[in-house]
VEXTI-883292 format. One line per 2 residues: their letters; for each residue x, y, z of C-alpha. Coordinates in nm, 3 decimals. Layout:
<sites>
a	X Y Z ~ ...
</sites>
This chain:
<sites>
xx	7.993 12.160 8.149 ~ 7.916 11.756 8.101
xx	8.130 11.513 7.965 ~ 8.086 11.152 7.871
xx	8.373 10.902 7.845 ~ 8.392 10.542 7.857
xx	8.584 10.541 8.184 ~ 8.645 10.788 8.465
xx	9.006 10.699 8.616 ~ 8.970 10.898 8.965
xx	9.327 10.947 9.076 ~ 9.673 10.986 8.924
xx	9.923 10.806 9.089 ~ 10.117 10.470 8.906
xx	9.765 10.249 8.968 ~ 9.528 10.534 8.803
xx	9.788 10.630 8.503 ~ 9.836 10.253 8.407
xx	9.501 10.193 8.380 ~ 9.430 10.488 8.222
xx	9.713 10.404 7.919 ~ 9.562 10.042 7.922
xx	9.222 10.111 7.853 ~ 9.332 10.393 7.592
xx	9.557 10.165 7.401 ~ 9.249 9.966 7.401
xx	9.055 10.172 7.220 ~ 8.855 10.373 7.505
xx	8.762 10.690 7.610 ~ 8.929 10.830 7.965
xx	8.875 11.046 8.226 ~ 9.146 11.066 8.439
xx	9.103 11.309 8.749 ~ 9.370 11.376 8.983
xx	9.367 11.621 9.259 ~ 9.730 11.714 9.222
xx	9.856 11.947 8.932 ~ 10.221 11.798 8.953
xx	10.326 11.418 9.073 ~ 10.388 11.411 9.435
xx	10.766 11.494 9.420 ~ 10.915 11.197 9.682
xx	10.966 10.868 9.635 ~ 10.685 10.628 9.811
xx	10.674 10.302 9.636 ~ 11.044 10.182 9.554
xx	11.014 9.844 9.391 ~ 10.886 9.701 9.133
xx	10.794 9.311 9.040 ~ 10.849 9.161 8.672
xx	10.490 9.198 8.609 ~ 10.467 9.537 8.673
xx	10.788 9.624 8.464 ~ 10.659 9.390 8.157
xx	10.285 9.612 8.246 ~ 10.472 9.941 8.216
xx	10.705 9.822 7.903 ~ 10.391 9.716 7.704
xx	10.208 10.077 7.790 ~ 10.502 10.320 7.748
xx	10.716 10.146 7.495 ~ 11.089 10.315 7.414
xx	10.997 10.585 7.687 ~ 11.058 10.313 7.991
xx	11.424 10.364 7.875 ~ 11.345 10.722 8.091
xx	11.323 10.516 8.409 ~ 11.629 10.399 8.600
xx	11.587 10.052 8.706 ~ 11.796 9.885 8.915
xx	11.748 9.475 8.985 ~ 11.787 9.310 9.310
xx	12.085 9.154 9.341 ~ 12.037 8.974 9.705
xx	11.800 9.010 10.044 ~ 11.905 8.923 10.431
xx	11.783 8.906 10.741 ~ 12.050 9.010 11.038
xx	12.028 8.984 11.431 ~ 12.237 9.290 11.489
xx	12.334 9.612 11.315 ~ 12.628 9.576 11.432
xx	12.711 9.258 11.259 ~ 12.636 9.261 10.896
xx	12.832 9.020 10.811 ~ 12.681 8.724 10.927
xx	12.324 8.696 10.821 ~ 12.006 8.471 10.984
xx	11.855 8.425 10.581 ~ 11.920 8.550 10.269
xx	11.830 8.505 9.958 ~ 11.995 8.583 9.591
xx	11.809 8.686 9.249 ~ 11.885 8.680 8.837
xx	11.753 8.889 8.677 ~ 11.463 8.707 8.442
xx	11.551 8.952 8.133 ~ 11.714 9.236 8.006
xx	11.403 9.444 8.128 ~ 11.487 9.348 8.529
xx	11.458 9.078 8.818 ~ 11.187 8.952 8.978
xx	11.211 9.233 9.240 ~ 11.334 9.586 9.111
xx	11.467 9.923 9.241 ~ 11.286 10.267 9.086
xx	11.233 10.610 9.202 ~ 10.873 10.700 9.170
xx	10.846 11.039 9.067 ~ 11.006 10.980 8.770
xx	10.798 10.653 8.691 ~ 10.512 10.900 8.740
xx	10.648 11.155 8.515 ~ 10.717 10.933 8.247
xx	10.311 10.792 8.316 ~ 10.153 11.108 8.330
xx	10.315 11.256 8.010 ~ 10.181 10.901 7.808
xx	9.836 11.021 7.961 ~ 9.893 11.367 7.925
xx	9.981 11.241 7.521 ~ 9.735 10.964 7.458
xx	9.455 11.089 7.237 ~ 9.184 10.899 7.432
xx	9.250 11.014 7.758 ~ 9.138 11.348 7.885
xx	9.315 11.488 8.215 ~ 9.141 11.654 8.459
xx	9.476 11.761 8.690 ~ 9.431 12.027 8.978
xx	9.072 11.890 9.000 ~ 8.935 11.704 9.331
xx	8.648 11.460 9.306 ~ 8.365 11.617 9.505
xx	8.006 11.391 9.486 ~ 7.955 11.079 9.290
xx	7.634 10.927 9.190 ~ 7.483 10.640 8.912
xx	7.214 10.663 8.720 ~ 7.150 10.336 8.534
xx	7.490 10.245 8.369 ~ 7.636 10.540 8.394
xx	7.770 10.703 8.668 ~ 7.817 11.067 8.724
xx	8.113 11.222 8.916 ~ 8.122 11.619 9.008
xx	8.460 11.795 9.005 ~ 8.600 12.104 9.160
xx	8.882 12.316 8.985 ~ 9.070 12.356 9.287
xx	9.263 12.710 9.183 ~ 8.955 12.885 9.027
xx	8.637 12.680 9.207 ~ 8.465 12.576 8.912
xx	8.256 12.317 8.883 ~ 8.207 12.068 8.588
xx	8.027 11.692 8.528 ~ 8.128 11.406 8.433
xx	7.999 11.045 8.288 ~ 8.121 10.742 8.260
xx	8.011 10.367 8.175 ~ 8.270 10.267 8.419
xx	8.433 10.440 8.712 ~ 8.780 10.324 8.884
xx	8.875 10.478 9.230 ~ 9.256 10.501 9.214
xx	9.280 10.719 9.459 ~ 9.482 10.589 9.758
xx	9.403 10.480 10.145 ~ 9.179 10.786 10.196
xx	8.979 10.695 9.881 ~ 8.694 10.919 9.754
xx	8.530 10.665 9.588 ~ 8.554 10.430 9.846
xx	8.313 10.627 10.075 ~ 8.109 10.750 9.807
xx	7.973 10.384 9.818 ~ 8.018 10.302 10.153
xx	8.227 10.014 10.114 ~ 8.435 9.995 10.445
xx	8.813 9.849 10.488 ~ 8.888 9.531 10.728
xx	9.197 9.524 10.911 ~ 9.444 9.209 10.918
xx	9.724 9.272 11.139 ~ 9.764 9.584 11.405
xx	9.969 9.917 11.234 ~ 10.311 9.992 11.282
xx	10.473 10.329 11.295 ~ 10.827 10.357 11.108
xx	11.054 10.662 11.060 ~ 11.108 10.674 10.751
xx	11.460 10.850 10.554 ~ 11.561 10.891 10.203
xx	11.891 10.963 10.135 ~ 12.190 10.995 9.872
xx	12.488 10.804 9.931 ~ 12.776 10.686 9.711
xx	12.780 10.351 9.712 ~ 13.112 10.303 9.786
xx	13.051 10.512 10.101 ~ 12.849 10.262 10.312
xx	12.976 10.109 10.566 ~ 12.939 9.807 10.828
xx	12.955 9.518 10.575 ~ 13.275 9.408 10.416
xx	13.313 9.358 10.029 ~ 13.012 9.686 10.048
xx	12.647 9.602 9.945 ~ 12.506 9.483 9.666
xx	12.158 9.591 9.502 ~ 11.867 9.493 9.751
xx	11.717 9.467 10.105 ~ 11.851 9.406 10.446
xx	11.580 9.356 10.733 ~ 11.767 9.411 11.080
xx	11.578 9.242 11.382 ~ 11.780 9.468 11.613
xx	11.686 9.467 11.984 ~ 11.673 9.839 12.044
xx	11.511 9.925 11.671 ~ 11.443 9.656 11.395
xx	11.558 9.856 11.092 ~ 11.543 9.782 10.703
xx	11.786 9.935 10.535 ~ 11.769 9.911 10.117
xx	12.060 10.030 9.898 ~ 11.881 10.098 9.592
xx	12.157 10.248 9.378 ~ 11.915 10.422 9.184
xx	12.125 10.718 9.159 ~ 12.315 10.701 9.455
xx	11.946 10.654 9.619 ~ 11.862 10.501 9.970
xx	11.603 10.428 10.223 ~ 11.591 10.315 10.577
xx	11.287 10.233 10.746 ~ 11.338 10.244 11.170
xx	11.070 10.074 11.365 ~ 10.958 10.351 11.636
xx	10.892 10.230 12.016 ~ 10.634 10.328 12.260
xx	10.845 10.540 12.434 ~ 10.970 10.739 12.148
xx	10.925 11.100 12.132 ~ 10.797 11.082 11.774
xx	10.870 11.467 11.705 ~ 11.184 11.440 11.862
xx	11.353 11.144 11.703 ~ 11.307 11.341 11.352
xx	11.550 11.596 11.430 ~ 11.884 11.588 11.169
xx	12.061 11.516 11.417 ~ 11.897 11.238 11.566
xx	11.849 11.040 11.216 ~ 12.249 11.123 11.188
xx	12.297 10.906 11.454 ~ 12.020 10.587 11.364
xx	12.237 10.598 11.049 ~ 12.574 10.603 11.190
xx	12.650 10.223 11.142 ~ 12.591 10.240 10.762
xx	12.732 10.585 10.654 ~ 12.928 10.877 10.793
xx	12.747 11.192 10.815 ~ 12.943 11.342 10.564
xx	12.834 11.118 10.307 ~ 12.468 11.130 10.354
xx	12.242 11.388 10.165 ~ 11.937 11.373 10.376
xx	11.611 11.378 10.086 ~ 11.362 11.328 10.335
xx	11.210 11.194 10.652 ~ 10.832 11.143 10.768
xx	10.619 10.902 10.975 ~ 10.422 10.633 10.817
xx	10.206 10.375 10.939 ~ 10.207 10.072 10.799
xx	9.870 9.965 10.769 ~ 9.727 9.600 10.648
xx	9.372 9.667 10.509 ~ 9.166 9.569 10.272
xx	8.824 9.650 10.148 ~ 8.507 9.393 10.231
xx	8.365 9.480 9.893 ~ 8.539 9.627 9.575
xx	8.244 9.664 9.356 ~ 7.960 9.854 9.298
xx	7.768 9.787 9.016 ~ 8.023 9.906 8.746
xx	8.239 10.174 9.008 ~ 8.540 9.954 9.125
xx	8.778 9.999 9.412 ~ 9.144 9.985 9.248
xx	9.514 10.000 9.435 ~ 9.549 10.135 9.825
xx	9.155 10.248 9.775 ~ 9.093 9.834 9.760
xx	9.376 9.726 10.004 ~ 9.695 9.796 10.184
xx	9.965 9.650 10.334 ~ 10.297 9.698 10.480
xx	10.628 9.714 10.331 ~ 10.788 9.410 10.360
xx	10.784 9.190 10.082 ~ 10.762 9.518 9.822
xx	10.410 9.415 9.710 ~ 10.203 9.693 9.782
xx	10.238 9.892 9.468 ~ 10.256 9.545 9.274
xx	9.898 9.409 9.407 ~ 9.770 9.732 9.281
xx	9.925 9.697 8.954 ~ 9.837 9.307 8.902
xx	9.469 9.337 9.009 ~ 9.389 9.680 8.815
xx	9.515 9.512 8.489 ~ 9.312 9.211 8.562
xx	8.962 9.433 8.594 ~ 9.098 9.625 8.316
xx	9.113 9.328 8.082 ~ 8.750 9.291 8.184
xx	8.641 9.610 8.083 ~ 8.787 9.574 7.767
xx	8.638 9.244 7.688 ~ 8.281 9.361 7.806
xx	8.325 9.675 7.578 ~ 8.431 9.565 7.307
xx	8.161 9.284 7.301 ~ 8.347 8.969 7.378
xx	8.249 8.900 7.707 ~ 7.928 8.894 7.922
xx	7.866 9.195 8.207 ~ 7.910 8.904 8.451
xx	8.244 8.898 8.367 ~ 8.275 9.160 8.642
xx	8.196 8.886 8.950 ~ 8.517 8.743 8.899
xx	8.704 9.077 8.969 ~ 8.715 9.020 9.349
xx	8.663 8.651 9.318 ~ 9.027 8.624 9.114
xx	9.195 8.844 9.331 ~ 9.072 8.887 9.726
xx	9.243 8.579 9.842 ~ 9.588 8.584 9.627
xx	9.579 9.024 9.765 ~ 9.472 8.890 10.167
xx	9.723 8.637 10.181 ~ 10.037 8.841 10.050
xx	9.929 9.102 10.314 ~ 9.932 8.879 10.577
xx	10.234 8.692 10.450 ~ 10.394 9.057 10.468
xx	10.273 9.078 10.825 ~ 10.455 8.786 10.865
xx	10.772 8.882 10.744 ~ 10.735 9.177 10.957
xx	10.657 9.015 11.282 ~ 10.987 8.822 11.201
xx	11.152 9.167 11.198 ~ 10.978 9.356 11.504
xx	10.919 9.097 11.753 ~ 11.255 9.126 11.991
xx	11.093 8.953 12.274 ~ 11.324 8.775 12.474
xx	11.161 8.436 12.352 ~ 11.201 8.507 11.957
xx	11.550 8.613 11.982 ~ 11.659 8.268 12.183
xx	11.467 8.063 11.929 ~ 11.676 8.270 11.658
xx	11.989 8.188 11.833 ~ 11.899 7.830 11.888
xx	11.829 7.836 11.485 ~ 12.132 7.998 11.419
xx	12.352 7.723 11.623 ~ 12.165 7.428 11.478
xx	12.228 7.545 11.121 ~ 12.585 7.626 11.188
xx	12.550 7.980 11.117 ~ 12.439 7.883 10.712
xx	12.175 8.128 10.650 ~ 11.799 8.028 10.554
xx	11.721 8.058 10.216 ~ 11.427 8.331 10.211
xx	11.385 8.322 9.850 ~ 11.010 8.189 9.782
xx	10.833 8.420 10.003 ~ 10.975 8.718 9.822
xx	10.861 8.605 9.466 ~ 10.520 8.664 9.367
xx	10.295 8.260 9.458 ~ 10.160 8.075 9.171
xx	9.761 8.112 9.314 ~ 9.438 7.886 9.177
xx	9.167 8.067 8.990 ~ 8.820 8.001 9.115
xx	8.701 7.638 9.064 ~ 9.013 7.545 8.928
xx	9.092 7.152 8.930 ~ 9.490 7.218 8.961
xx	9.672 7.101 9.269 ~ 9.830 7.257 9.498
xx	10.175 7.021 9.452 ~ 10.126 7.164 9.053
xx	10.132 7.505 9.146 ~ 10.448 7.466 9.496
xx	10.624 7.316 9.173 ~ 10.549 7.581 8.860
xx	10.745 7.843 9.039 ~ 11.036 7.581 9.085
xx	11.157 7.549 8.748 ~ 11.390 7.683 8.533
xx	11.385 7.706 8.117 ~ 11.552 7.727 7.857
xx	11.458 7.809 7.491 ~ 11.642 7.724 7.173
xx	11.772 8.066 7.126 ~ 11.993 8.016 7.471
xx	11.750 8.248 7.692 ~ 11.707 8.095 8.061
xx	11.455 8.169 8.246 ~ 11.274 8.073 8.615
xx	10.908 7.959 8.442 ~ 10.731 8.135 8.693
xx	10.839 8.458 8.501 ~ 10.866 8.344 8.134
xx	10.597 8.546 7.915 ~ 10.406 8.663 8.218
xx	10.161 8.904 8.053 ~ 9.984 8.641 7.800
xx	9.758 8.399 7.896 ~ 9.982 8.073 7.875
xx	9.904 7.664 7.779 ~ 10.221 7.453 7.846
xx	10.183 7.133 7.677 ~ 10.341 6.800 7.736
xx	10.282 6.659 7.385 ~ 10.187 6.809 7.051
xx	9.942 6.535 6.900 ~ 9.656 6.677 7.005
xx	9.789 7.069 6.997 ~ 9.589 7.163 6.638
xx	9.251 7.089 6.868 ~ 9.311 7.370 7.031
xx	9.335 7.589 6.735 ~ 8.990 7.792 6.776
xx	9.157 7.972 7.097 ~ 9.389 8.139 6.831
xx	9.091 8.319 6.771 ~ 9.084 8.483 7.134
xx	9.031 8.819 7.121 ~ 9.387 8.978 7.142
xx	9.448 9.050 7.488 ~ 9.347 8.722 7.595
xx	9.498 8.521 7.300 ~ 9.713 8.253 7.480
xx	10.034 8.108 7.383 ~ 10.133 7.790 7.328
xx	10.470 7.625 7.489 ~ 10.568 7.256 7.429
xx	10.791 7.115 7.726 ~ 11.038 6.933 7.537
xx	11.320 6.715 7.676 ~ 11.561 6.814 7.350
xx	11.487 7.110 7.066 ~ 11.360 7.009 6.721
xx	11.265 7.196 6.471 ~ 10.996 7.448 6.569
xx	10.652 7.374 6.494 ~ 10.402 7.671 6.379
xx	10.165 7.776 6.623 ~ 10.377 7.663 6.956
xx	10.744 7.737 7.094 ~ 10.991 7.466 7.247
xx	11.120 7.488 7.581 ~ 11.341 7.287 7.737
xx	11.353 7.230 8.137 ~ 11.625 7.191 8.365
xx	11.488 6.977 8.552 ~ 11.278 6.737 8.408
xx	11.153 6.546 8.776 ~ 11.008 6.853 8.855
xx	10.805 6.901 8.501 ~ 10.675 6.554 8.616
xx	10.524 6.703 8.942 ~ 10.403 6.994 8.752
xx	10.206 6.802 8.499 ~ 10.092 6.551 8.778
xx	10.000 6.280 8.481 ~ 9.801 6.570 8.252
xx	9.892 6.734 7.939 ~ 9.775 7.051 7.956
xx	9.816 7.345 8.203 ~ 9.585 7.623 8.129
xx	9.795 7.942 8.284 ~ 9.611 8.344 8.335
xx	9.764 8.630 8.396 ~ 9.964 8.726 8.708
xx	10.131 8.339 8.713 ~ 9.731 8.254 8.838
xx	9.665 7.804 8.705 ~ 9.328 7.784 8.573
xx	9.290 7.438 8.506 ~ 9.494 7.082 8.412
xx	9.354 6.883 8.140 ~ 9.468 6.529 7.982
xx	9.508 6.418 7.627 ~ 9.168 6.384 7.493
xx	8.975 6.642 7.712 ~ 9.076 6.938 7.508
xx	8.732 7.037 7.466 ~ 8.701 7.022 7.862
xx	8.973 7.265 7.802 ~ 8.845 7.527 7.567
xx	8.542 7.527 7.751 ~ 8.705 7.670 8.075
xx	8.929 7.860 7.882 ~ 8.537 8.037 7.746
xx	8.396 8.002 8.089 ~ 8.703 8.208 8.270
xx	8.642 8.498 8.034 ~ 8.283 8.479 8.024
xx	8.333 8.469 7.643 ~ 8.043 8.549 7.427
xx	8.262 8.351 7.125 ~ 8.601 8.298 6.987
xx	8.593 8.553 6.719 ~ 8.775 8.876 6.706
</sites>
């Protein structure tokens, strides 16, 4: 049997059903092919960013209410698990809208549920569950993939202009094109437990714990522990040692006792326990001819600035956009380079920033934990404010002529628009292309990118210092803090904004053509017209 679709998605997890239900909605035909009759039943990924909740809100609509989401309230860092009451940094979050914070509690199999019954619906998407991928080749634009029913042995073709590998660290796809995976940073082994606990049953820090993460740079075993209260759900993560008998130390009994300083045994229902390394990876190349490398197949990294899944998310929507653009006839094939050129560098530097936050945690040499002492003295005990490095970095596009004191000062500022609504501006209207604008004058020569193709289409906010009446074609906001806006602008008028909180380009009254040519260039835009 042969099959042709537009797209074959190979792999099932959040990265592969997302795309699949974004390139759907868009009007294409899908593949998707998952190994795996049934989601995989524990909970892997347990946070989600903004983006990736404003993602899944656009795709699934009313049926996100089916997913319990619960927003970060606060992070720390502590020196001893024994003290949890005095921490080395914290840091303490809003949440940016009724849909969440910028950093978010879920339990993935029930995000996948909800995902794979909008693919299982969708009328463009055709599911190939309980099938594995078996041999890949292209022929010309197309590319053919082989499957494998894996209960009756069958066999069965298919074709696709376009083929995403979705399918985790171990990727098929991956080797089918020999594209090999660089390492950044050595692997760590952590024990990892999921667990039920009333809330009001923890123990060890007075006044209880609020929604979020604590990283514990203990001397014996760093430890993060994260009270999700997503259902009475929890997970510690306990760094294992050298001299750790790693079959042992799994043992009920055994985790009873690593979790004795934050619950009694009694009030722990053990879910589950297994090994992971934490691995920081990522893939030299992530494109071959039109078969891309999406998710863990293109990079991975560990845990600790809740990213992984997020990266995934962020860069598969920005190569999806892509493929809708070429498809649909908007946008040239070489719209494809900038797939690895937009996001390598933003994707290498979070996983070594997340290296770095986890060095922070494991490293109890006798050197680092003086140096935290000495800190800790100097600063009177007031904790370090941890904040920016676990919100998602405004990054540069390629060739763009923003600086880097303009983007250290987008993420800085707050909003407010007339309706009341307050936001941090690094999070206001984060899946639309944005242009902020510092004056209006010159606003109606921007008028031909109104006829962007949809998903594209950007949106135009005036920084004002007080509300007036609305003008069509443009919303007010208002800053709090209008010394910042100045560094922001830098002396320009215009900031040209992508997806994923990614600056483009700064233009000044006057060089608005300047402006809408980028804006053409960036998307490889065959015209302006739907």
């Amino acid at each position: 049997m042969k099959q042709q679709f537009d797209v074959l998605v190979v792999g099932c997890g959040p990265v592969g059903g997302m795309a699949a239900c974004y390139l759907a909605q868009q009007g294409l035909t899908v593949a998707v092919i998952e190994r795996n009759e049934h989601g995989y039943p524990y909970p892997r990924a347990v946070n989600l960013d903004f983006f990736t909740l404003t993602v899944l809100q656009e795709l699934l609509g009313e049926e996100i209410n089916k997913i319990d989401i619960s927003p970060w309230e606060e992070a720390y860092y502590f020196l001893d698990k024994n003290n949890l009451n005095a921490p080395f940094a914290d840091a303490h979050f809003s949440p940016v809208s009724e849909l969440g914070a910028p950093n978010n509690f879920i339990y993935q199999p029930k995000v996948e549920e909800v995902l794979r019954n909008q693919v299982d619906q969708h009328p463009n998407i055709t599911t190939f569950f309980n099938h594995g991928a078996m041999k890949l080749h292209r022929e010309g634009d197309m590319t053919f993939v082989t499957i494998q029913h894996m209960a009756d042995e069958t066999f069965s073709t298919l074709s696709g202009k376009f083929v995403l590998g979705c399918d985790g660290g171990g990727s098929f796809v991956r080797k089918q094109i020999g594209h090999n995976l660089q390492s950044l940073g050595d692997a760590v082994l952590f024990l990892v437990v999921d667990a039920i606990v009333p809330h009001e049953k923890f123990k060890g820090r007075t006044g209880g714990y609020k929604v979020g993460g604590l990283q514990i740079v203990d001397k014996q075993r760093p430890t993060t522990f994260l009270p999700m209260y997503v259902n009475n759900r929890c997970r510690w993560e306990f760094r294992l040692n050298p001299d750790d008998d790693i079959a042992a130390i799994q043992s009920p009994e055994n985790i009873y006792q690593l979790l004795e300083p934050f619950a009694n045994r009694e009030d722990v229902t053990l879910v589950r326990n297994t090994v992971y390394k934490f691995n920081s990876l990522i893939a030299t190349k992530w494109r071959n001819g039109r078969i891309f490398l999406c998710g863990d197949a293109a990079h991975q990294t560990s845990p600790f600035i809740g990213q992984g899944l997020n990266m995934g998310i962020r860069n598969t929507i920005n190569l999806c956009q892509k493929i809708v653009l070429f498809h649909h006839g908007h946008a040239r094939e070489e719209i494809f380079d900038a797939y690895q050129a937009e996001c390598f560098d933003p994707t290498k530097g979070l996983i070594k920033e997340a290296l770095f936050m986890g060095r922070m945690l494991f490293n109890t040499s006798l050197f680092a934990n003086l140096l935290r002492s000495t800190i800790s003295t100097i600063r009177r005990k007031k904790p370090i404010d941890i904040g920016p490095q676990l919100t998602p970095k405004v990054e540069q596009y390629p060739n763009s002529n923003a600086s880097k004191r303009s983007s250290k000062a987008y993420g800085k500022i707050g909003i407010t628009t007339k309706e009341g609504e307050q936001f941090p501006l690094l999070f206001f209207d984060i899946y639309s292309c944005r242009i902020f604008c510092r004056s209006v004058e010159s606003l109606d020569q921007l008028a031909s990118l109104l006829g962007s193709p949809t998903i594209i289409r950007p949106r135009f906010y005036h920084v004002v210092q007080e509300f007036s009446e609305q003008a069509e074609g443009y919303q007010e906001i208002k800053s709090t803090d209008p010394a910042m806006v100045r560094k922001l602008f830098g002396g320009n008028s215009y900031i040209l904004m992508g997806h994923n909180n990614n600056m483009i380009g700064m233009y000044k009254s006057g060089q608005e053509a300047q402006l809408i040519a980028r804006y053409k260039e960036h998307f490889n835009l065959i015209s302006l017209a739907n």
